[in-house]
C-alpha positions as CSV (number, residue, x, y, z in Angstrom):
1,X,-15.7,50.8,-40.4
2,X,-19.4,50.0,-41.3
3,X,-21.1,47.2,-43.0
4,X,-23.3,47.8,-46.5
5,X,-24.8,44.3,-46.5
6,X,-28.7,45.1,-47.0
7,X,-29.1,42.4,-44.0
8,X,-25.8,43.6,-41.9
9,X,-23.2,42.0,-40.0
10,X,-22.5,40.2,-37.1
11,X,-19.6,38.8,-36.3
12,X,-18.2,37.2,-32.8
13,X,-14.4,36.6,-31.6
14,X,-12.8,35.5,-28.6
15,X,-9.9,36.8,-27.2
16,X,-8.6,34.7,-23.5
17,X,-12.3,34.2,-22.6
18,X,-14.0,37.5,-23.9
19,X,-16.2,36.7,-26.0
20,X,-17.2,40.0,-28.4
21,X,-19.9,39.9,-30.9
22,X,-20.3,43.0,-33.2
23,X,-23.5,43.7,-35.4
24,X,-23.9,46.6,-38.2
25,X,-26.4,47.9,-40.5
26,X,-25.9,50.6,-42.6
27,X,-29.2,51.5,-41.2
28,X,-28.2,53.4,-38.3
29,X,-26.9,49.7,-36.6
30,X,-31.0,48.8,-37.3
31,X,-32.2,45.1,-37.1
32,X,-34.1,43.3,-40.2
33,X,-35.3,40.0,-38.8
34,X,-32.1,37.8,-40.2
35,X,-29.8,39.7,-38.3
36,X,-31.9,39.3,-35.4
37,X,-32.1,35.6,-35.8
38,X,-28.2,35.4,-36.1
39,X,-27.7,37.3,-33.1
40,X,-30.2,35.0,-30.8
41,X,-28.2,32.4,-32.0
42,X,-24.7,33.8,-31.2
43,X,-25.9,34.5,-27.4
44,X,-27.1,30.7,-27.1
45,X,-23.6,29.5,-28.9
46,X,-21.6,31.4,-26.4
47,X,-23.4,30.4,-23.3
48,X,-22.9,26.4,-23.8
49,X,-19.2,27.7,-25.2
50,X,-17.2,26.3,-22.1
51,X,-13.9,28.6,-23.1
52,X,-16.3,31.6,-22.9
53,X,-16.3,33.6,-19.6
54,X,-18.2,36.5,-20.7
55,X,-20.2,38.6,-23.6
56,X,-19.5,42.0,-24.8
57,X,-22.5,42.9,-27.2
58,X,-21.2,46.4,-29.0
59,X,-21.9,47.7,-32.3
60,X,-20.2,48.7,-35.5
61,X,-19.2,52.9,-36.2
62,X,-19.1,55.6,-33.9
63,X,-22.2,56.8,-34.7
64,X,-25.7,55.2,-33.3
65,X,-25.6,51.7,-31.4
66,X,-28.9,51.0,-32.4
67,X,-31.8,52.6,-34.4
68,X,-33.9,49.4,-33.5
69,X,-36.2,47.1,-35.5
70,X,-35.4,47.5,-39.7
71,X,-38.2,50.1,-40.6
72,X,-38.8,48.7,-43.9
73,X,-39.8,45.2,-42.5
74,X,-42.2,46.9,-40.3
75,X,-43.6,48.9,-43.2
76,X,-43.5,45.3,-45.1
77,X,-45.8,43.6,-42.5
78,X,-49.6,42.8,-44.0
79,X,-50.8,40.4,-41.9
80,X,-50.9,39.4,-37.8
81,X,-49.1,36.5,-38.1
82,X,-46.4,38.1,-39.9
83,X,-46.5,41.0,-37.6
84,X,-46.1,38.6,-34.5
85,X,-42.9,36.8,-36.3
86,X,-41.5,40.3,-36.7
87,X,-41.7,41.7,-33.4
88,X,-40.8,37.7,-31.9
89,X,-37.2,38.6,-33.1
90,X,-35.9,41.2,-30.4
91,X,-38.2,38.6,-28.0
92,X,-36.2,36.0,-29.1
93,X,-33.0,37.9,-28.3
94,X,-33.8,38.9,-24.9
95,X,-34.8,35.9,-24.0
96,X,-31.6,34.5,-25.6
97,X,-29.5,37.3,-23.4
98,X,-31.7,36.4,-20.4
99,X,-31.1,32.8,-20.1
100,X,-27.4,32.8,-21.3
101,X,-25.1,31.5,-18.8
102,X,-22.8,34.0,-19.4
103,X,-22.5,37.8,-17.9
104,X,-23.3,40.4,-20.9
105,X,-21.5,43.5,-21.0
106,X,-22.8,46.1,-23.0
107,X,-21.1,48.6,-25.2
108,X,-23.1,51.6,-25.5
109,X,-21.4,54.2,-27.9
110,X,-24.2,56.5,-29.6
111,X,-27.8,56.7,-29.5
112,X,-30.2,53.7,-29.2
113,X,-33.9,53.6,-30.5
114,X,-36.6,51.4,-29.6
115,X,-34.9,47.6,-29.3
116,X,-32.1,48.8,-29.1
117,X,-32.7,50.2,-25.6
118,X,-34.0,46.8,-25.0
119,X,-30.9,45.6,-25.8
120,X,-29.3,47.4,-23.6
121,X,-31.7,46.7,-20.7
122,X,-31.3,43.2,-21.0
123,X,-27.7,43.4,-21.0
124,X,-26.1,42.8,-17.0
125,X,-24.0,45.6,-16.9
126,X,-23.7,48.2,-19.4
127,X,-20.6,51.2,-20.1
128,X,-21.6,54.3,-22.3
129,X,-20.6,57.7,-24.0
130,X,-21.7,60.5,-22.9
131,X,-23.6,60.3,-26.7
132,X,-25.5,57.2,-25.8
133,X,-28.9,59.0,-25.9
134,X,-31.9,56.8,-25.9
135,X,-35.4,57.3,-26.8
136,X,-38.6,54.8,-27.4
137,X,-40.4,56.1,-30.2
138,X,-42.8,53.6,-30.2
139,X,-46.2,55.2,-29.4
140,X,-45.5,58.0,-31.6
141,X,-45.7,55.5,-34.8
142,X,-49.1,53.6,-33.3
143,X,-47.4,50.6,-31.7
144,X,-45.9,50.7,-28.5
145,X,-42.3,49.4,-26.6
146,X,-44.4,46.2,-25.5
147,X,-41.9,43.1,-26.5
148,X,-39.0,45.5,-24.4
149,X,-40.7,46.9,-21.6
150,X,-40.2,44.1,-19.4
151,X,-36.7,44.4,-19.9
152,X,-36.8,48.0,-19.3
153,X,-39.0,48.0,-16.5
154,X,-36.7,45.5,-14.5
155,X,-33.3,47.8,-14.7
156,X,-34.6,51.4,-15.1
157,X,-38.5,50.9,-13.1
158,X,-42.2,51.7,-14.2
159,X,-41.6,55.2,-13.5
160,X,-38.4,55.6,-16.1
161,X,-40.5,53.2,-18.6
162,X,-43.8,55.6,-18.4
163,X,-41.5,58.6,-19.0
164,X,-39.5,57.4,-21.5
165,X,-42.6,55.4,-23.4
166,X,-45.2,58.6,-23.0
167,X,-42.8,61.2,-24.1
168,X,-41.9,58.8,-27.2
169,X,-40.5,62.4,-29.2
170,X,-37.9,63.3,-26.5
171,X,-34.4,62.3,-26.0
172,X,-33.0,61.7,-22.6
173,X,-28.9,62.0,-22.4
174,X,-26.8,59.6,-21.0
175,X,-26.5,60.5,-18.0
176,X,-30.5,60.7,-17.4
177,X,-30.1,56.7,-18.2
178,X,-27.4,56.1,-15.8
179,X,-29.0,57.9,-13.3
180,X,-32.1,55.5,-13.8
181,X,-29.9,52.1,-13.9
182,X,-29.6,51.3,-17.5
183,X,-25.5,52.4,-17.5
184,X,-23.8,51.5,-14.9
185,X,-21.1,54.1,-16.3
186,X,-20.7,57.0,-18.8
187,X,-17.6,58.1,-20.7
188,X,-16.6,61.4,-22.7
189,X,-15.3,59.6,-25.5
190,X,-15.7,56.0,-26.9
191,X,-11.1,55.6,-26.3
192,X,-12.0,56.5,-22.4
193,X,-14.5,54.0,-22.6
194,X,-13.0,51.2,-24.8
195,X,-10.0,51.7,-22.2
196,X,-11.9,51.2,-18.9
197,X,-14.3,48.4,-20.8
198,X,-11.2,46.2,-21.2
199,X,-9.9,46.4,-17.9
200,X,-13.4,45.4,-16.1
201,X,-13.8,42.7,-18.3
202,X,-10.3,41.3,-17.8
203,X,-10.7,41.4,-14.2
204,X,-14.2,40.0,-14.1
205,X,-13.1,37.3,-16.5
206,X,-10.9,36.2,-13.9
207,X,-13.4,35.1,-11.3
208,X,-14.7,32.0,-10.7
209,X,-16.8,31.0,-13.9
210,X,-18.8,29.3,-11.6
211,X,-19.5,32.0,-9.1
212,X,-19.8,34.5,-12.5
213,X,-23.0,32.0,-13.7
214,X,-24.7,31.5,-9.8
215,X,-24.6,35.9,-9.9
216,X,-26.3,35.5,-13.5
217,X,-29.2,33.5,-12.2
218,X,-29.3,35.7,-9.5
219,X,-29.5,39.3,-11.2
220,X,-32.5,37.9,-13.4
221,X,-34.5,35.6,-11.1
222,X,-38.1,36.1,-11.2
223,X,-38.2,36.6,-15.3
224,X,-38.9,32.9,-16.1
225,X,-42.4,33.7,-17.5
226,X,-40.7,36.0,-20.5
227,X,-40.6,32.9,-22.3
228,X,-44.4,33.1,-22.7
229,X,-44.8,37.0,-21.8
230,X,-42.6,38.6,-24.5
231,X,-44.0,36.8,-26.9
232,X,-47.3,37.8,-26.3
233,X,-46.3,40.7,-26.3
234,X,-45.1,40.7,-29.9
235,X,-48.6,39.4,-30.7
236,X,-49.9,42.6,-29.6
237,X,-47.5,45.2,-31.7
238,X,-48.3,42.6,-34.5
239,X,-52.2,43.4,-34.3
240,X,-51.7,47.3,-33.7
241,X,-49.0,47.6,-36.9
242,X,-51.7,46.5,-39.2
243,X,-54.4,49.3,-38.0
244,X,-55.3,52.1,-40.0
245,X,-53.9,54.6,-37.4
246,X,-50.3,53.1,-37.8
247,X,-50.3,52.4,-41.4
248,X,-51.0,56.5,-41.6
249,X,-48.6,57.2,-38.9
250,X,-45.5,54.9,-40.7
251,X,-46.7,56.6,-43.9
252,X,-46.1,59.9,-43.0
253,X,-42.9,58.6,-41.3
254,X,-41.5,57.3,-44.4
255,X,-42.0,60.5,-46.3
């Protein structure tokens, strides 16, 4: 079942310790800013939630994950500080996943575009279909992945980031993203997955909560300076959406 709410979904739940939030967009799973702002604040509810052992961050359908940032906000975008407030919000979320105390598992069923990959990267440990194809189309529209490389760049590498950032038309399959560290494992079919998802996180639930939080700060030590860095980085794809170049680009998109 999918949302139709013009701003989607999200909603959290959970179950002895699990915590699950779901988003949806009838946008392909897509993110206007609101939902964006929602979902920032769900990840900083959950990690100060003392019954909460874990995060499971999965998506509504079973077709795309996550076709990234609402295209008709970035269309919508006429000035730089408007353009800097609309890239801030998958910023804000990484952040948000980055200094949670809780682990995030991520539930990767279809494709994932743009944020949505960043999503993913910032997640701690990530299960997938063998339909979870990801691509950043970023440069291809005159902007760039800038606000997720960082993300990126710490679980896949520079060299996965180039290829994936310069070839912003192409597709690379599941298994390509595994192979460079952004699953940790890929499924034939979202039951095979949903199956083997709930017996990892009932077992990992089960550790010490306070051994679960000292791995956390271990797995993203050295990423302190996001706070300042992704948001600079959102003032750059701010500047570049307003050019001629990617007004043309989005124009032609849209059509």
């Amino acid at each position: 079942m999918t949302t139709n709410r013009e701003n989607g979904s999200l909603y959290t739940h959970i179950t002895h310790g699990i915590a699950t939030i779901e988003f949806g967009h009838p946008a392909g799973n897509s993110f206007p800013s609101e939902l964006l702002e929602r979902l920032e604040k769900a990840f900083k509810e959950l990690s100060d939630d003392e019954q909460v052992k874990l995060i499971v961050l999965r998506s509504e359908g079973e077709k795309a994950f996550c076709a990234g940032a609402s295209f008709d906000e970035l269309m919508a975008v006429e000035n730089m500080q408007q353009g800097k407030i609309f890239f801030s919000g998958f910023a804000n979320v990484i952040n948000a996943m980055r200094t949670c105390k809780k682990l995030v598992i991520g539930r990767i069923h279809g494709k994932t575009v743009g944020g949505g990959v960043g999503l993913a990267a910032a997640c701690d440990y990530c299960f997938a279909t063998e339909q979870a194809a990801i691509k950043l189309s970023e440069l291809s529209i005159g902007i760039g992945p800038f606000v997720i490389a960082p993300a990126i760049e710490r679980k896949m590498g520079i060299a996965a980031l180039a290829e994936l950032s310069l070839a912003a038309h192409e597709w690379k399959n599941a298994y390509w993203a595994k192979e460079k560290g952004l699953y940790a494992r890929v499924f034939e079919s979202i039951p095979e997955m949903d199956k083997e998802l709930e017996f990892f996180t009932e077992r990992l639930a089960g550790y010490n909560p306070a051994a679960l939080n000292e791995m956390k700060q271990v797995l993203w030590d050295g990423t302190s300076k996001w706070d300042s860095l992704l948001p600079e980085r959102a003032a750059i794809s701010g500047e570049l959406v307003l050019s001629e170049f990617t007004r043309n680009a989005l124009s032609k998109f849209k059509k």
